[in-house]
C-alpha positions as CSV (number, residue, x, y, z in Angstrom):
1,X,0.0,0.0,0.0
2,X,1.2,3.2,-1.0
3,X,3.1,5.5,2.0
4,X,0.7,8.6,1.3
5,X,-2.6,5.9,1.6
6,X,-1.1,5.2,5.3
7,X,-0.9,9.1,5.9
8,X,-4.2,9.7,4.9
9,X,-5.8,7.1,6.9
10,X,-3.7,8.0,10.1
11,X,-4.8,11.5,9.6
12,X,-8.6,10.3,9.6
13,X,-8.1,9.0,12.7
14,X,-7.2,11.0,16.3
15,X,-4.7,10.0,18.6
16,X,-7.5,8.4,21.2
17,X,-8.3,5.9,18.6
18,X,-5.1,5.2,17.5
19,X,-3.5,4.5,21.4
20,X,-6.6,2.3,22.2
21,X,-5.6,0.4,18.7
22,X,-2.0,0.4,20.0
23,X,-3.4,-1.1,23.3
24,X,-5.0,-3.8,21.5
25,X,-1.9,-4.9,20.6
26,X,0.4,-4.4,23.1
27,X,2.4,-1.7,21.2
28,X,4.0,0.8,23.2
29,X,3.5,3.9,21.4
30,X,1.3,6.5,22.9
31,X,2.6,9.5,25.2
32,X,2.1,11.7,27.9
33,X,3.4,15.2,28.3
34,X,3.2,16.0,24.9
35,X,1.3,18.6,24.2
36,X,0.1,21.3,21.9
37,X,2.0,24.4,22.4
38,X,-0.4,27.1,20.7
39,X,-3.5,26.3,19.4
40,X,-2.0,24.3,16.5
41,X,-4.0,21.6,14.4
42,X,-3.2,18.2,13.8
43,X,0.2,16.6,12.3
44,X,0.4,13.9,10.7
45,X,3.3,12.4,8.8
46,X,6.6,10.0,9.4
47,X,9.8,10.7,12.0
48,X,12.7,12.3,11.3
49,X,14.3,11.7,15.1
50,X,17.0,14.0,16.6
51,X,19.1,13.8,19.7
52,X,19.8,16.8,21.7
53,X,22.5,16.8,24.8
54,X,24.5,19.1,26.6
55,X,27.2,20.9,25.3
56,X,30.6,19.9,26.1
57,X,33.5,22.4,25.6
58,X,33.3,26.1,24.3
59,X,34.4,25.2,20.8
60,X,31.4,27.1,18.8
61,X,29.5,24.5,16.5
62,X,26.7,24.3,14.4
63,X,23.1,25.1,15.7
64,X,21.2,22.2,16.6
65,X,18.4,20.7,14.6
66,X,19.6,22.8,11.7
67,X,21.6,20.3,9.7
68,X,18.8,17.9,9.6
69,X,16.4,20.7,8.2
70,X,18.5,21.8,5.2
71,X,18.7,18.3,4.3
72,X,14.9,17.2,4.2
73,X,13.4,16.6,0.7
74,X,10.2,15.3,0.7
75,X,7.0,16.7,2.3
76,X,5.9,14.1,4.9
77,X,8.9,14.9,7.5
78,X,7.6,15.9,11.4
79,X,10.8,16.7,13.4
80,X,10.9,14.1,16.8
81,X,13.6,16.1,19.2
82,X,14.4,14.2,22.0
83,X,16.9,15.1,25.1
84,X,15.4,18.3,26.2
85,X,17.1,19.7,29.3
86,X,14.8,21.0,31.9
87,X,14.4,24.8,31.5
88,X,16.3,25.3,28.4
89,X,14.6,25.7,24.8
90,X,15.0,23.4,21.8
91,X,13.3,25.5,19.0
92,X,12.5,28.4,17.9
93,X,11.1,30.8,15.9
94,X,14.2,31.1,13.5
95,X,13.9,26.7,12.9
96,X,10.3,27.5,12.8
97,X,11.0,29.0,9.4
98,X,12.9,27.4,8.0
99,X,11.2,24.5,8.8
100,X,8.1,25.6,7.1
101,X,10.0,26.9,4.2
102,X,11.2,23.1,3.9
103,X,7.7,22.1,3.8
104,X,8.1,20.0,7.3
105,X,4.8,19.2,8.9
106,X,5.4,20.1,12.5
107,X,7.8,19.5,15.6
108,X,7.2,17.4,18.4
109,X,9.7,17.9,21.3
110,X,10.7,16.0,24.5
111,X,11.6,19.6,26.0
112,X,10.5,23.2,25.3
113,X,10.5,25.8,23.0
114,X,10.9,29.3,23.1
115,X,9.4,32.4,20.7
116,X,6.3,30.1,20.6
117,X,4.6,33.1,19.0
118,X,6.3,33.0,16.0
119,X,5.9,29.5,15.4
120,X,2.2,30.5,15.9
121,X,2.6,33.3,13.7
122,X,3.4,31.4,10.5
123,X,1.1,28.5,11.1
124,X,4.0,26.0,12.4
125,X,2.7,23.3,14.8
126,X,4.8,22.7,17.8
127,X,4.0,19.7,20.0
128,X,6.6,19.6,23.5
129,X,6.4,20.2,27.2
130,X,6.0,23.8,27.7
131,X,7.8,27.1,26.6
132,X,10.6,29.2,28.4
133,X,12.7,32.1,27.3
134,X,16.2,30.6,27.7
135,X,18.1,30.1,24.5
136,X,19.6,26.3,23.6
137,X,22.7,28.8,22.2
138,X,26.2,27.0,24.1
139,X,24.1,24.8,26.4
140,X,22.6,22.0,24.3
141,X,23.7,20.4,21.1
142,X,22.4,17.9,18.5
143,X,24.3,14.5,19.2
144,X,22.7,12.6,16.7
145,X,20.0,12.3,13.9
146,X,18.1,9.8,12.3
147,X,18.7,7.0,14.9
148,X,16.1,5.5,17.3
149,X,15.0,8.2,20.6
150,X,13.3,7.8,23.5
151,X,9.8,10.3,23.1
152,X,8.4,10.4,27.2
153,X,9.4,6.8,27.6
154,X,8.7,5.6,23.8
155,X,11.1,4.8,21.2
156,X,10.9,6.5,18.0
157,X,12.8,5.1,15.3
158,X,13.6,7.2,12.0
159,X,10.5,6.7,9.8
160,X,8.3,5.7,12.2
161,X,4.1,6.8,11.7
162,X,3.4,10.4,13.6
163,X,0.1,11.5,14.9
164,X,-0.2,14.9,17.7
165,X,-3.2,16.5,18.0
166,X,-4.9,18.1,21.2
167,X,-5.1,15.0,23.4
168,X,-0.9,14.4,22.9
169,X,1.6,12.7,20.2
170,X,1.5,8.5,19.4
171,X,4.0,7.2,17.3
172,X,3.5,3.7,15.6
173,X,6.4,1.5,14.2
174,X,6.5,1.6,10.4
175,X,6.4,-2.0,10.0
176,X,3.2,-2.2,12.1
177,X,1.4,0.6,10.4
178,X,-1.0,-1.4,8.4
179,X,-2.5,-3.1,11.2
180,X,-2.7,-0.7,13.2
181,X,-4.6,1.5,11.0
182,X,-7.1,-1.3,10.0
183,X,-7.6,-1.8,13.8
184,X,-8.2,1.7,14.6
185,X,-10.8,1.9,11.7
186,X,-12.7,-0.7,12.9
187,X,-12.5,0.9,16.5
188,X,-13.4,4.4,15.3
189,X,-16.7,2.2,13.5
190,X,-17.3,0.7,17.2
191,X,-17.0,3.6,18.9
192,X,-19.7,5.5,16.7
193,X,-21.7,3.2,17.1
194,X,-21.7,3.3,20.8
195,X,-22.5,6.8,21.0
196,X,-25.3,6.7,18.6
197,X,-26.5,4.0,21.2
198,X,-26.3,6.1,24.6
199,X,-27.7,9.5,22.3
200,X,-30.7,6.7,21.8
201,X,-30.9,6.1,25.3
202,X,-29.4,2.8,25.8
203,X,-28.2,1.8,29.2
204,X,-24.2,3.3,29.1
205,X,-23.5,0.7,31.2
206,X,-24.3,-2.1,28.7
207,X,-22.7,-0.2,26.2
208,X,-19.4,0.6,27.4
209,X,-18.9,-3.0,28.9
210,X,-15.5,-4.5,28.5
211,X,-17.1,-7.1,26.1
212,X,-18.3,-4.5,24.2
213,X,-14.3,-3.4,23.1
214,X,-13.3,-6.7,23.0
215,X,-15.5,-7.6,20.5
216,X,-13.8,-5.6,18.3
217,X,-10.8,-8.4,18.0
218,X,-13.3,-10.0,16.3
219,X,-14.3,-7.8,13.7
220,X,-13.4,-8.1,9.7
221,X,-11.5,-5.0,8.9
């Protein structure tokens, strides 16, 4: 199946139907911390995973997260930046655009960002942990890209499925995509269904009982 048919599907779909499929399956993938920092919409599209750490030495080098824009090609990229310090930012409005000028799809951080207004300002989504004012500039550096990260507990490996929207950022392995996408349609069906049946007054208790969602296993995609 096509990559961009997987994109559109996950993009049908919210991040509360898409942990529960995850659930289903024992796939670690869904986070917590990771939030919306403006009122952006939805992203949707596959990792391109950065390491950040703490500088070592004075020697000046190149700014992080930087390199890995200028070299992104296609239009399906969302930046995952892992290794946040506490109080210090990892983005900002400068990455922001360029970023957008690249045609990435959004950032999701494991640490904060500051100038979130200008992010705001040209329509850049920014998923992370909060916002400060105190500049990455000779405290953190990018140790790595395009290798596996740890996203609030979760690794992300290059590639991997992306999905943030108000409720938080889940990432799903590529090679599980498929199924978890054909799981979570069939949830999203369910799940209609349900709250067609309390808006018709049947009991919620009968409706939202455990064998209720586990019937879903046993549904045909």
């Amino acid at each position: 199946m096509p990559d961009a048919t997987h994109l559109d599907r996950l993009a049908s779909q919210d991040t509360n139907t898409v942990s529960d499929a995850l659930d289903f399956l024992g796939l670690p993938g869904a986070t917590y911390g990771l939030r919306p920092l403006w009122n952006c919409p939805k992203v949707v599209g596959r990792a391109s995973t950065i390491q950040l750490g703490l500088k070592q030495g004075s020697a000046p080098t190149v700014h992080l997260i930087s390199p890995v824009i200028a070299r992104i090609e296609t239009g399906d990229r969302v930046l995952v930046i892992a290794g946040g310090v506490e109080g210090i930012s990892c983005w900002g409005d400068i990455l922001a655009n360029a970023a957008k000028a690249k045609g990435i799809r959004g950032s999701v951080i494991d640490g904060l960002s500051r100038d979130i207004e200008g992010s705001e300002g040209i329509g850049y989504p920014v998923y992370g942990r909060g916002v400060t004012m105190i500049s990455a500039r000779n405290r953190v550096v990018q140790v790595s890209s395009g290798e596996p990260v740890r996203m609030a507990g979760v690794t992300v490996r290059q590639d991997d499925y992306v999905i943030a929207d108000r409720c938080g950022a889940v990432f799903v392995p590529a090679e599980r995509i498929a199924e978890v996408l054909d799981l979570a349609d069939r949830i999203a069906r369910r799940q209609e269904g349900m709250v067609e049946a309390v808006r018709a007054s049947r009991s919620v208790e009968e409706v939202m009982h455990d064998k209720q969602f586990e019937a879903i296993q046993a549904e045909k995609a």
